[in-house]
Each structure stands twice: as C-alpha cells, then as structure tokens.
C-alpha angles and dihedrals in degrees: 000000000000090000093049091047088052093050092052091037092059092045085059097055083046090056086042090055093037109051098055084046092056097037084054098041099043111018088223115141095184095054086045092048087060101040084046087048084040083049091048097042097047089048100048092058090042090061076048116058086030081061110055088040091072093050101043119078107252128278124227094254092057100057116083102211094046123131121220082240085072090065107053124107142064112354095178153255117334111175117227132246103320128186100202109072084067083054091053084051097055095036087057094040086063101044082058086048096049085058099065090027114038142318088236102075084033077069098041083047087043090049099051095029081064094059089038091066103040090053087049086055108041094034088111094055099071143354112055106331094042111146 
C-alpha cells in the first residue's frame, strides 16, 4: 500500500500548491472551499493508507525485487451474475419517488426493498451458488 500512499500523498501537495492559486487568481470561495475539502480528504487517505502500510506484511507490488510469479494465487472470492442487486435499485428508486409522490408507494418500496435485501445478502446460502 506504499505505492498507493505515495499516489495520494502527491495529489495532496498538488491540491496544496493548487487552492491558494485559485483563490488568487479568481476570487472564488466556493471554488477554494472545494479545492481546501478536496486537500483534507486526499490527505487523509493518504495517513491512511500510509498507516496501515507500516503495520501489513508487504504485497507483492510493494517489493522491489518481486516476480509476477509472487502474486499469483487465490484473490478471492468474486460472486457470479446476480439479479438483486437491480431489485435493490428499484426498490431504492421508489422509495425516492414515494418521497415527492406519496408515502404510500415509499412503504410498498420499503417493503420490497426489505425482501430485496435480504435476498441480496443470503443469495449464496442456498439455490445454485449455495457454499
């Protein structure tokens, strides 16, 4: 994750470099509130991911002197073609609507959206795919 922490690190000294420039230049404190939230966010992922990088043991990528062959192996588990998590979408885009429209259909979304999930969440313990 050293590579990663670099990456984000040297995006924070561009957003350093880049929010009193903008704020000179336009004037704008909206613009330069973004860029200054943009500045805090990237550096906080930056501590950590530079963080936990001291206390893993090292990845592959990391390792200078690493082969392609040391990263090969099991990368885990990726779950095949699901339809629930288009359920859950709908399920979600009515409950939005039933905002503006009625709470009426925001109960009939909650509802589903209820059996949509737990189907999402429990679709690997039976049927097919079941472990």
């Amino acid at each position: 994750m050293k590579a990663e922490a670099w990456v984000f690190g040297i995006c924070a000294i561009f957003f350093v470099l880049v929010a009193p420039a903008y704020w000179f230049i336009t004037g704008d404190w909206t613009g330069t509130t973004a860029l200054v939230m943009t500045l805090l966010l990237v550096t906080l992922i930056a501590f950590y991911l530079g963080f936990h990088a001291n206390r893993m043991d090292a990845r592959p990528e990391d390792l200078k002197d690493a082969e392609i062959s040391d990263g090969a192996g099991e990368l885990g588990f990726f779950p095949p073609y699901s339809w629930w998590p288009l359920w859950c979408a709908l399920c979600l885009a009515s409950m939005t609507l039933g905002v503006a429209v009625g709470w009426w259909l925001f109960i009939i979304g909650a509802v589903l959206g209820a059996v949509a999930l737990a189907g999402l969440i429990f679709e690997f313990y039976r049927g097919e795919h079941a472990h």
